[in-house]
Backbone bond lengths (Angstrom), bond angles and torsions (degrees), N, CA, C in turn:
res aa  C-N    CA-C-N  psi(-1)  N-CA   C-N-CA  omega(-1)  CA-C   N-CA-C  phi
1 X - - - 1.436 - - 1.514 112.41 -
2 X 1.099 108.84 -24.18 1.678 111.64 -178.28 1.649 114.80 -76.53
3 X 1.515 88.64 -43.71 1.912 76.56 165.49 1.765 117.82 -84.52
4 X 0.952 118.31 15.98 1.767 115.62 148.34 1.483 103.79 -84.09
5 X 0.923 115.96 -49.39 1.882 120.59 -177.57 2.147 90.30 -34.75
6 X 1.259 87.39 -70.75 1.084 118.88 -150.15 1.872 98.17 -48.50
7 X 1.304 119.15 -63.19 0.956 145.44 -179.72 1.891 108.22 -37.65
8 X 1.198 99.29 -56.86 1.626 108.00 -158.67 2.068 87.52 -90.28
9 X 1.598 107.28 18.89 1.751 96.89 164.38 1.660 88.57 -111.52
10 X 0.933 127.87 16.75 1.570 129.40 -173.94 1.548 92.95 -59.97
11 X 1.836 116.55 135.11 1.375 135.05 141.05 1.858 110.41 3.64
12 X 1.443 101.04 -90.62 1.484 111.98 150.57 1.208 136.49 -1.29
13 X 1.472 121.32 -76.05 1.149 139.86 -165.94 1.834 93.28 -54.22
14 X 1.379 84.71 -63.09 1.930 87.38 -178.79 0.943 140.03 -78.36
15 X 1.483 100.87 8.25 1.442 112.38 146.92 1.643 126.35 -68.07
16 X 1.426 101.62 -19.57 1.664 105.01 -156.76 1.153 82.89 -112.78
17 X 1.250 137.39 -23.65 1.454 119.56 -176.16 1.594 101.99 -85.55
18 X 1.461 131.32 -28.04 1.424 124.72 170.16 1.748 96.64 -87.16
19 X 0.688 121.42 19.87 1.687 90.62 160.37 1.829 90.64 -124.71
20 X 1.408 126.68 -17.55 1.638 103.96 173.79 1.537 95.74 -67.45
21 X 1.166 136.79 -33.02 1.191 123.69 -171.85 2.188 127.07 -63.73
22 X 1.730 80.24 -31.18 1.306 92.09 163.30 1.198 116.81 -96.64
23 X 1.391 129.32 -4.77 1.382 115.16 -179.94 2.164 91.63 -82.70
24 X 0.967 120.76 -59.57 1.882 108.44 159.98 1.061 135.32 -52.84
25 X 1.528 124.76 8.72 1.422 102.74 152.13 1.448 111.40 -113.53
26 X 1.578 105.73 6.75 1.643 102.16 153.19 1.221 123.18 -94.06
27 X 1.737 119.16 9.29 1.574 114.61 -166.31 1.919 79.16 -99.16
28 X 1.251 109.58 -34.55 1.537 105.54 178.98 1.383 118.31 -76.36
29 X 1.525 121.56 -19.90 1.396 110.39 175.50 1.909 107.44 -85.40
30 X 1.308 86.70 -13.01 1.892 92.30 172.16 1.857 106.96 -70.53
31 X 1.136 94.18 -50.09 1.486 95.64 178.78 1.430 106.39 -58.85
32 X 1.484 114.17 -69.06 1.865 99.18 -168.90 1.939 105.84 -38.01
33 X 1.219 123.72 -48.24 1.263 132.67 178.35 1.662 120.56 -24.18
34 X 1.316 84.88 -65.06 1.733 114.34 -167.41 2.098 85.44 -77.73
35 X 0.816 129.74 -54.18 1.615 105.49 -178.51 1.298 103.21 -54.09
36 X 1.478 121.99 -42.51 1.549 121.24 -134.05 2.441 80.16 -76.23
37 X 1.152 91.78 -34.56 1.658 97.72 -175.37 1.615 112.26 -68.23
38 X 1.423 115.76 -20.79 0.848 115.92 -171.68 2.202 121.43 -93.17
39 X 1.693 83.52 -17.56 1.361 103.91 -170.42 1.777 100.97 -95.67
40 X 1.029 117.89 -17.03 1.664 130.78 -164.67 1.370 94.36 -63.37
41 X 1.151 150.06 -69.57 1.648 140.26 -176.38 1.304 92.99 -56.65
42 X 1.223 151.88 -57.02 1.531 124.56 -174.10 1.429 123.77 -70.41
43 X 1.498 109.07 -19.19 1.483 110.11 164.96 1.457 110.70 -71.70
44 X 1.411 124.64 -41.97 1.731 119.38 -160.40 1.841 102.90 -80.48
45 X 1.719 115.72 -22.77 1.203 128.98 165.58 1.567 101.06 -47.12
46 X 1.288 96.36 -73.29 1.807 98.58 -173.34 1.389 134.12 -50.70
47 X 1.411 87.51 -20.48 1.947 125.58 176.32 1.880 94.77 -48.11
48 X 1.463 85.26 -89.47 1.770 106.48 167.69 0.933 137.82 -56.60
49 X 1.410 123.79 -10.93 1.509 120.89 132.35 1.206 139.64 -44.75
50 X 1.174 111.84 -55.94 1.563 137.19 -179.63 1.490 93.46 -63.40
51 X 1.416 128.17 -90.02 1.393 110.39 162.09 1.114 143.92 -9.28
52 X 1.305 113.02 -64.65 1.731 111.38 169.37 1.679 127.95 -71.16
53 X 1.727 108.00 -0.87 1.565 117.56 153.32 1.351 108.97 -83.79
54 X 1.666 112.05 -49.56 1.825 96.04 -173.01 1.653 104.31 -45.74
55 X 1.377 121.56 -55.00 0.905 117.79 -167.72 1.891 127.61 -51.61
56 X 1.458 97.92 -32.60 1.574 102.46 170.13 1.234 105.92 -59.59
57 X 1.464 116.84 -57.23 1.229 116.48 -155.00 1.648 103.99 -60.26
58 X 1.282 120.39 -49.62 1.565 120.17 -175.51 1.491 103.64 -47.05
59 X 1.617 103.85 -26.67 2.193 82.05 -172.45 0.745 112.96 -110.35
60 X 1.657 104.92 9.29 2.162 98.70 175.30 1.497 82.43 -125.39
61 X 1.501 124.69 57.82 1.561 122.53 131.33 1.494 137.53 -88.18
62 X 1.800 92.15 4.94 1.725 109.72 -171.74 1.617 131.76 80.57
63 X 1.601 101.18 -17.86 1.277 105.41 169.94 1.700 121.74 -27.06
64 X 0.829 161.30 155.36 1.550 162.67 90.38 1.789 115.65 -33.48
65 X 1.678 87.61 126.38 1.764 95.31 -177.59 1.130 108.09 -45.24
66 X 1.405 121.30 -36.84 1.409 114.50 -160.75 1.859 114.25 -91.09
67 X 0.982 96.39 11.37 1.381 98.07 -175.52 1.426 122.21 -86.26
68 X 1.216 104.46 71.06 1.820 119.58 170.69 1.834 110.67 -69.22
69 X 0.796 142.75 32.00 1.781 124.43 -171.99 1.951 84.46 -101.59
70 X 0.881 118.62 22.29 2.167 111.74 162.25 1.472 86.29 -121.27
71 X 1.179 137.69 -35.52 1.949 113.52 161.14 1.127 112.45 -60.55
72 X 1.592 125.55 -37.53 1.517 88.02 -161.86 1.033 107.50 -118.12
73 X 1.296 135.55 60.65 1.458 132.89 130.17 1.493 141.42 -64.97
74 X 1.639 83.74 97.45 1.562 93.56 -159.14 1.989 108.91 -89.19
75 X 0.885 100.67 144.54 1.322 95.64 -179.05 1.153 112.66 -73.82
76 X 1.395 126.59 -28.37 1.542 116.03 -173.03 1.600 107.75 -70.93
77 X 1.530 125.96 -13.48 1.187 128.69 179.33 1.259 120.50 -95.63
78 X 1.525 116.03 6.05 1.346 118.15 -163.70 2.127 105.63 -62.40
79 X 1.438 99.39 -167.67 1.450 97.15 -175.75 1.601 84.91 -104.48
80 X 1.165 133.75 -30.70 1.778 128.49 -172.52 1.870 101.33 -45.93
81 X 1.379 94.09 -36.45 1.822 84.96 -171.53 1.355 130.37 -97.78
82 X 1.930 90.81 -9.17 1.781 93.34 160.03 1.597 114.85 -86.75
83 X 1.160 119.90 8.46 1.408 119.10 -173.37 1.366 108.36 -114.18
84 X 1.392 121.48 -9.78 1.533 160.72 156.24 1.962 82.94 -35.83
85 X 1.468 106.87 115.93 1.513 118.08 155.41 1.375 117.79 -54.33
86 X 0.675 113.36 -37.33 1.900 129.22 -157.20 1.435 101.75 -101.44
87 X 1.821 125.03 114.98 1.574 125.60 173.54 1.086 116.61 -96.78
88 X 1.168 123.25 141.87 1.496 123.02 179.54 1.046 109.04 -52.59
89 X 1.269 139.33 164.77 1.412 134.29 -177.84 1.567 112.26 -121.48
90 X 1.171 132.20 -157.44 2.475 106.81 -137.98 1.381 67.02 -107.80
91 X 1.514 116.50 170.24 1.011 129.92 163.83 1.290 121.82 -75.79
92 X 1.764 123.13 -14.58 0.764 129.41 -114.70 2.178 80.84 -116.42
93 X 1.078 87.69 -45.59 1.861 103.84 166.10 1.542 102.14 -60.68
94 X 1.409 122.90 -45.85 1.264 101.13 -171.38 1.749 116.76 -83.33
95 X 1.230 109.04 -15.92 1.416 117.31 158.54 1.505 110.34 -41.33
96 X 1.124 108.22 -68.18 1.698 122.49 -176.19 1.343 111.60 -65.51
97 X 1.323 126.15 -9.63 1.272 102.41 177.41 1.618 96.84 -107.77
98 X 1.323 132.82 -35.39 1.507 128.30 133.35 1.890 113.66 16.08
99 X 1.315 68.17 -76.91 1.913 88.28 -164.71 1.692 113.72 -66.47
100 X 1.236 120.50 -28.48 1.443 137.76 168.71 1.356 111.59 -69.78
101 X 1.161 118.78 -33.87 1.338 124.61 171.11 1.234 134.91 -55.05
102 X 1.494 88.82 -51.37 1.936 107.59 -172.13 1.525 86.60 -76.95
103 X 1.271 133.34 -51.41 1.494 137.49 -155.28 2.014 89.84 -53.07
104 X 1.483 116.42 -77.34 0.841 111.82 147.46 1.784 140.87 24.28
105 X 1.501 93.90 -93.13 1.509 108.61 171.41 1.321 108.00 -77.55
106 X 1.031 138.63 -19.56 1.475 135.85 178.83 1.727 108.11 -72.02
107 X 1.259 100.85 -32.23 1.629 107.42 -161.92 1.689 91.29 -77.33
108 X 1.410 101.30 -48.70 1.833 109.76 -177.72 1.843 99.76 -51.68
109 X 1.373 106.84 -50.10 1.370 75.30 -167.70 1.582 121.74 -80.62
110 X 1.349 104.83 -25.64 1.660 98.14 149.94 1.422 137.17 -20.61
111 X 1.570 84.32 -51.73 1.632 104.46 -173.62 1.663 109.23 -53.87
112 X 1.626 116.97 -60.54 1.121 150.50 174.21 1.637 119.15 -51.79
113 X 1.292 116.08 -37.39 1.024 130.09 151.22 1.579 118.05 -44.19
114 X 1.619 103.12 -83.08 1.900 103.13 167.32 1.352 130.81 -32.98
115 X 1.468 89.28 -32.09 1.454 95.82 -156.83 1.728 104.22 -86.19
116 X 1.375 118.55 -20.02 1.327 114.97 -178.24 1.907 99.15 -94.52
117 X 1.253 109.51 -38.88 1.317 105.87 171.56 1.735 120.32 -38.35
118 X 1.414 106.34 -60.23 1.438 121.83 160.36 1.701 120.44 -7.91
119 X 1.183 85.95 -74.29 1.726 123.82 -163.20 1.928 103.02 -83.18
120 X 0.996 77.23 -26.18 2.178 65.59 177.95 1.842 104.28 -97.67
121 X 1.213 113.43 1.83 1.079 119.88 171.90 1.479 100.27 -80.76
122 X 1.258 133.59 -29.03 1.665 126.64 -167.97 1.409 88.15 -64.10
């Protein structure tokens, strides 16, 4: 009796007992498969159902095609910024002070210009 003990711990043995084990959890991953293949036209049916109600429902909510006023809420028009203390000021000042500026920095770097020209001449 001891060499049956012995026998059925054989190398072997556990080989066949791990591969029946893997040969069933591929006979079960075959099965989930084969439903999941078998259920797929009634799932993609139900798919396009559902779809083809959202879609009723969105166009028999009465909307009008033309009814953009949820686009155009623009922020620069909101009421927070006409009630805003503080007005923007004209463009027309900030143009000009624009232009004073560069005149400005242009003259500086002129300036900076001469002034190193000058000096690398020593």
């Amino acid at each position: 009796m001891a060499r049956r003990r012995a026998r059925s711990d054989t190398p072997l043995d556990h080989k066949q007992q791990e591969l029946a084990r893997l040969e069933q959890n591929l006979r079960r991953q075959m099965e989930d498969l084969q439903r999941m293949i078998e259920d797929a036209p009634r799932v993609a049916e139900e798919i396009s159902r559902r779809e083809r109600e959202e879609l009723l429902q969105r166009a028999s909510e009465g909307r009008e095609r033309l009814d953009v006023s949820i686009a155009l809420n623009d922020k620069r028009f909101s009421e927070t910024i006409r009630s805003s203390p503080r007005r923007r000021r004209a463009l027309r000042k900030e143009r000009r002070e624009g232009r004073l500026l560069f005149v400005v920095l242009v003259i500086a770097l002129a300036v900076a210009v001469l002034w190193i020209a000058t000096h690398l001449q020593l």
